[in-house]
C-alpha positions as CSV (number, residue, x, y, z in Angstrom):
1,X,-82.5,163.4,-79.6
2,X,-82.0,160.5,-77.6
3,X,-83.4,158.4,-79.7
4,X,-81.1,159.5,-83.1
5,X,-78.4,159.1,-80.7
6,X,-79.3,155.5,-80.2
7,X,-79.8,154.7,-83.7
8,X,-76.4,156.3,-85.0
9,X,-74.7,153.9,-82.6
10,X,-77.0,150.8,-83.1
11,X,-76.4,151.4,-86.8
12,X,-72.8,151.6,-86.7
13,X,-71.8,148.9,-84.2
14,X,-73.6,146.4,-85.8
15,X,-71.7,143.2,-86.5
16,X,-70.3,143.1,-90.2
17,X,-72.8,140.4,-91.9
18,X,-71.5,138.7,-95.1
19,X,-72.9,138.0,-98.0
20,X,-75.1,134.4,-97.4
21,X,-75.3,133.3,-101.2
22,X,-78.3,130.7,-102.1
23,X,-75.9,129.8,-104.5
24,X,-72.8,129.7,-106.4
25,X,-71.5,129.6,-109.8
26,X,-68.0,128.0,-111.0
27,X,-66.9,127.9,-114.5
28,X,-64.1,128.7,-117.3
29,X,-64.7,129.4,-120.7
30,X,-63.0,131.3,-123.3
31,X,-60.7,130.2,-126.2
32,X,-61.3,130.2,-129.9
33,X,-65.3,129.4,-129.6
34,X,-65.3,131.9,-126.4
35,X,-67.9,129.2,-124.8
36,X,-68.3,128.9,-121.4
37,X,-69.1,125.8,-119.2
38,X,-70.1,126.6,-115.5
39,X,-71.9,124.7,-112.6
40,X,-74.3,126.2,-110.0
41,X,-75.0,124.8,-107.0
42,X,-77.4,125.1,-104.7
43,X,-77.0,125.1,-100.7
44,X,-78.9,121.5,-100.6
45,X,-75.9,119.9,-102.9
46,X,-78.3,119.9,-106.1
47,X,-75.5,121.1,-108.9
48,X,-76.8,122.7,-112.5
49,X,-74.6,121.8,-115.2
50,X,-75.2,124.6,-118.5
51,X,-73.1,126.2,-121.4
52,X,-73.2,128.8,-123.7
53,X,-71.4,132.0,-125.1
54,X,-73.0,134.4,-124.2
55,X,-76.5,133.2,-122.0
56,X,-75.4,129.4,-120.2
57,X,-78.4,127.2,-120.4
58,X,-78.4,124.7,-118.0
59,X,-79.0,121.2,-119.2
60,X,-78.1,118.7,-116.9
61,X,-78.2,118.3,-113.2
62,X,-77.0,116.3,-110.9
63,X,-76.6,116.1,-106.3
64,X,-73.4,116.3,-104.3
65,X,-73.9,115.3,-100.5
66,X,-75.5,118.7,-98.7
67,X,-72.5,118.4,-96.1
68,X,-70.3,118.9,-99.2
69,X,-71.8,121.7,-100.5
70,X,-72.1,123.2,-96.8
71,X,-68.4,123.2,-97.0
72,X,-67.9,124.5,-99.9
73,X,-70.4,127.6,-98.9
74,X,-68.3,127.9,-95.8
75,X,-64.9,128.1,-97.7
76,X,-66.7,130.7,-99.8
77,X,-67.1,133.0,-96.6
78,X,-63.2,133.5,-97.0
79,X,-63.5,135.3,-100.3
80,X,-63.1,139.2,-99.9
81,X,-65.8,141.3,-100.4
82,X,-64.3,142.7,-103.8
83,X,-63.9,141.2,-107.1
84,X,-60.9,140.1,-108.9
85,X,-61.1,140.5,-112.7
86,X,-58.6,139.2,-114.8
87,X,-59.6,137.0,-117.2
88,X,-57.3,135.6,-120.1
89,X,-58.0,134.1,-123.1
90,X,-59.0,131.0,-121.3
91,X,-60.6,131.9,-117.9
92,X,-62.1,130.1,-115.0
93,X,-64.6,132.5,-112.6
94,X,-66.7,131.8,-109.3
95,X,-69.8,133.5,-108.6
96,X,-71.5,134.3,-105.6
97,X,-75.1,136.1,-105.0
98,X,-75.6,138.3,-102.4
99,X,-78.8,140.4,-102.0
100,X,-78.5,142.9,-104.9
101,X,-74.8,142.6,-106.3
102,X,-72.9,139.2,-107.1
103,X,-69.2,138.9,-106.2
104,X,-67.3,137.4,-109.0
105,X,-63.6,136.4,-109.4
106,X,-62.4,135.8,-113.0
107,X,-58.9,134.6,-113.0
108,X,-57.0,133.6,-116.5
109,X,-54.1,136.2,-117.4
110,X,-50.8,134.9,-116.9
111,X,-49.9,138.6,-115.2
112,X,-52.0,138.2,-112.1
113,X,-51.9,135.0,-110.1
114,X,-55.8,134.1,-108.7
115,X,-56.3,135.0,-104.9
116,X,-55.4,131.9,-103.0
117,X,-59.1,131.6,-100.9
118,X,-60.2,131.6,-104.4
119,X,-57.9,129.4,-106.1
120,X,-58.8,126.9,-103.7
121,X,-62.2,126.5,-103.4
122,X,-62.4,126.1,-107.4
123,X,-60.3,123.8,-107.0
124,X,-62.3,122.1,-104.2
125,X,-65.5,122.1,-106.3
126,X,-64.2,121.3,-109.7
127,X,-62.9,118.1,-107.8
128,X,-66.4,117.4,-106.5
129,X,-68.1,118.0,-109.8
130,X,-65.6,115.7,-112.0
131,X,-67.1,112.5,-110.7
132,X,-70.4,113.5,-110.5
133,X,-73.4,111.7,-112.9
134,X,-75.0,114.2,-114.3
135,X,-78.8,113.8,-115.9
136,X,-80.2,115.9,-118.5
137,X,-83.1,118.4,-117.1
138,X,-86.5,117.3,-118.3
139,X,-88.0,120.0,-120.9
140,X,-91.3,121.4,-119.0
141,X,-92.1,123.4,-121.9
142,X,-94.1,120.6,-123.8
């Protein structure tokens, strides 16, 4: 008896652990063609660049500094844990892994303005990814 009585209050007193993402995924797509563009990046700084409609294949790649990326990881911490989905016809999104779910934010309609946490840390990586040189992914496949 003792010994459910310690776990039941183990168990609930535990701290509250967020999501720690290996990665996460910006994009915006949408429009008459409905393509999307997105970039992943990894928690090392190395940053996928892919597109598609309905599967992205990821073509080029390319390396922000890893103290960069660490920030923007960090900022992601500030997204709530529940998703915001309201895309327009043109729509931007931000993607984060955890465990077995992914968190997502799709933002677009004029109707509902984007979470500011998330608004900002788009913003903050779209502005790292603009000047970035990006090289196209060797084919292993041949």
């Amino acid at each position: 008896m003792r010994l459910l009585l310690f776990l039941f209050v183990f168990i609930f007193t535990l701290p509250n652990v967020s999501c720690q993402s290996d990665y996460l995924v910006f994009g915006m797509g949408g429009g008459f063609t409905g393509e999307a563009t997105q970039y992943k990046i990894t928690r090392k700084g190395r940053v996928y660049k892919g597109s598609g409609v309905l599967d992205i294949a990821y073509t080029m790649t390319g390396k922000i500094k890893k103290s960069d990326a660490r920030k923007l990881f960090e900022e992601s911490e500030s997204l709530s844990d529940t998703t915001f989905c309201y895309p327009g016809n043109i729509y931007y999104y931000i993607q984060k892994a955890c465990e077995n779910d992914t968190l997502t934010y799709t933002w677009g309609e004029v109707h509902f303005e984007v979470p500011e946490p998330a608004g900002m840390l788009y913003k903050n990586a779209m502005s790292r990814f603009t000047d970035l040189t990006f090289k196209p992914i060797k084919d292993t496949t041949k």
